[in-house]
C-alpha positions as semicolon CSV with decimal commas, in nm:
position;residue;x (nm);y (nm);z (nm)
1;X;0,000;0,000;0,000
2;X;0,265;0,251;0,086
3;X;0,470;0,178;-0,242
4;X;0,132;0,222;-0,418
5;X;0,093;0,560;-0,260
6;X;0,459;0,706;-0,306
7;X;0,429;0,551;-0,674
8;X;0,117;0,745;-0,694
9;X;0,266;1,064;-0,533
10;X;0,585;1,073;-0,758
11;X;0,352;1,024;-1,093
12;X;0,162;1,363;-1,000
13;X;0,500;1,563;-0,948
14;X;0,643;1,429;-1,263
15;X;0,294;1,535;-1,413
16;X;0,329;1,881;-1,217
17;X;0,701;1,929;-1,325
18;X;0,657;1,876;-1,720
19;X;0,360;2,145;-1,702
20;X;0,487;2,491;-1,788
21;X;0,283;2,787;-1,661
22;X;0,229;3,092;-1,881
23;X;0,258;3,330;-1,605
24;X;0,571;3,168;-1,451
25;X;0,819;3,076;-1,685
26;X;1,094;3,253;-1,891
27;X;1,112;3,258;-2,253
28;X;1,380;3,020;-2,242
29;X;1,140;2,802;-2,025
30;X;0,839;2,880;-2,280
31;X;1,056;2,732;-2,549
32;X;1,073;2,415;-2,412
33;X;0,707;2,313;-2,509
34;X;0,690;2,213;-2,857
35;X;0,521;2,470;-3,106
36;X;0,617;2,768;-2,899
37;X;0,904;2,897;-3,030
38;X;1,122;3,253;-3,022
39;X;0,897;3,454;-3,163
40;X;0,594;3,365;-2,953
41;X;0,810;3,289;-2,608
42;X;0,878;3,670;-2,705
43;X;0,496;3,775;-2,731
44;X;0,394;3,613;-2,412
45;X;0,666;3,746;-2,205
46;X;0,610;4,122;-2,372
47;X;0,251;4,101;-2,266
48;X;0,322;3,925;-1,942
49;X;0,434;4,268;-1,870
50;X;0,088;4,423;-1,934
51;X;-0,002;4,155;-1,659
52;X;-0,065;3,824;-1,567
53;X;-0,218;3,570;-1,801
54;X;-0,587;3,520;-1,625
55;X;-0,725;3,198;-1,834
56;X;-0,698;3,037;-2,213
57;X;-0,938;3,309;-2,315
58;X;-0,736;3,617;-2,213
59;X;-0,406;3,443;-2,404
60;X;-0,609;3,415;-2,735
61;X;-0,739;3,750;-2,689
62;X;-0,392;3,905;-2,622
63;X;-0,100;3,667;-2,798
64;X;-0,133;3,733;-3,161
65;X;-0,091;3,407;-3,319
66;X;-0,247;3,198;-3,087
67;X;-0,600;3,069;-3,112
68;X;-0,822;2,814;-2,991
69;X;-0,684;2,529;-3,186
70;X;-0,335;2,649;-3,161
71;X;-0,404;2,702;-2,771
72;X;-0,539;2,313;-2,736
73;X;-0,210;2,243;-2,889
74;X;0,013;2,411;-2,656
75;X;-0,175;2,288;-2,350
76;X;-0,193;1,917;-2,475
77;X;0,155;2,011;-2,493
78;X;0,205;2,095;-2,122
79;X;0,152;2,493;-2,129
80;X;-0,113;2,582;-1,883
81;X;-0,238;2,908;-1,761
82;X;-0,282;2,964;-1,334
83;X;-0,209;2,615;-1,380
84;X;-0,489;2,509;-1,585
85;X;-0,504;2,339;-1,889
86;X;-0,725;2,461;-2,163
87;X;-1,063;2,355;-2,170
88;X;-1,128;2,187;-2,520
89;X;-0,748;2,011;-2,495
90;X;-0,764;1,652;-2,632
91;X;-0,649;1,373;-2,407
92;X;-0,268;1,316;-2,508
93;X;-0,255;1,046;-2,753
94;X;-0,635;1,126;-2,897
95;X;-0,516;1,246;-3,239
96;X;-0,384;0,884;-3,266
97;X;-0,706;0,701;-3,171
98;X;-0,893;0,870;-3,435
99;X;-0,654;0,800;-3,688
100;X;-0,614;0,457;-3,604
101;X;-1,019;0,438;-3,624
102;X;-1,001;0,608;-3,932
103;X;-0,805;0,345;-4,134
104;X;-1,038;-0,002;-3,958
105;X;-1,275;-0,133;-4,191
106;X;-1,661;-0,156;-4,028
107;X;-1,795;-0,469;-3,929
108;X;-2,142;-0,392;-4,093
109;X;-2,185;-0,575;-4,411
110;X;-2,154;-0,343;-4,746
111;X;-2,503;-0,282;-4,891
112;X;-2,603;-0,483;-5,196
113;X;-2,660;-0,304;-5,525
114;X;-3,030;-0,238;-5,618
115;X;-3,176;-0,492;-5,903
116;X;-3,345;-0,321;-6,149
C-alpha cells in the first residue's frame, strides 16, 4: 500500500514538473514546449508585462498568433495558464485514436446493389 501511494505521489510531481505555466516561466522556459518557439516565447513574455495571463481566453485574446486550436495544442503540450489546462485540450494520444479508427474497416456488411 505505501509503495502504491509514493508511486502514486511521484507520478503527480512528474505530471506537475513537465507542465509549464504561462505566467511563470521565462522565454527560455516557454521554449521548451513544442510549437512555442522565439517569436511567440517573445509575445507572451512582452505582454506578461501588461499583466498576468488570467485563463486560455485572455491568451487568445492578447497573444497574436495563438487561437483556440493552436491554444489546445500548446496545452496538450504541457503549457497551462494559473495552472490550468485549456478547456477543449484533447487527451494526449487522442489524435492517434482517431486516426487509427479512421483506417479499420466496419464490421457492418456493405449494402447490396439495387436490381433493377
Amino acid at each position: 500500500m505505501v509503495k502504491r501511494l509514493l508511486a502514486a505521489l511521484l507520478a503527480s510531481f512528474a505530471l506537475a514538473a513537465s507542465a509549464t505555466d504561462i505566467n511563470k516561466a521565462d522565454s527560455a522556459e516557454l521554449q521548451t514546449v513544442p510549437g512555442i518557439g522565439a517569436s511567440i516565447a517573445g509575445k507572451i513574455v512582452e505582454e506578461r508585462k501588461n499583466g498576468n495571463f488570467k485563463d486560455w481566453a485572455d491568451v487568445v485574446d492578447r497573444i497574436p498568433g495563438v487561437g483556440p486550436k493552436s491554444a489546445a495544442r500548446l496545452s496538450a503540450q504541457g503549457l497551462t495558464v494559473n495552472g490550468a489546462a485549456y478547456d477543449g485540450a484533447p487527451a494526449a494520444g487522442a489524435g492517434k485514436a482517431k486516426e487509427k479508427a479512421k483506417g479499420q474497416k466496419s464490421d457492418k456488411p456493405a449494402d447490396k446493389p439495387a436490381k433493377g
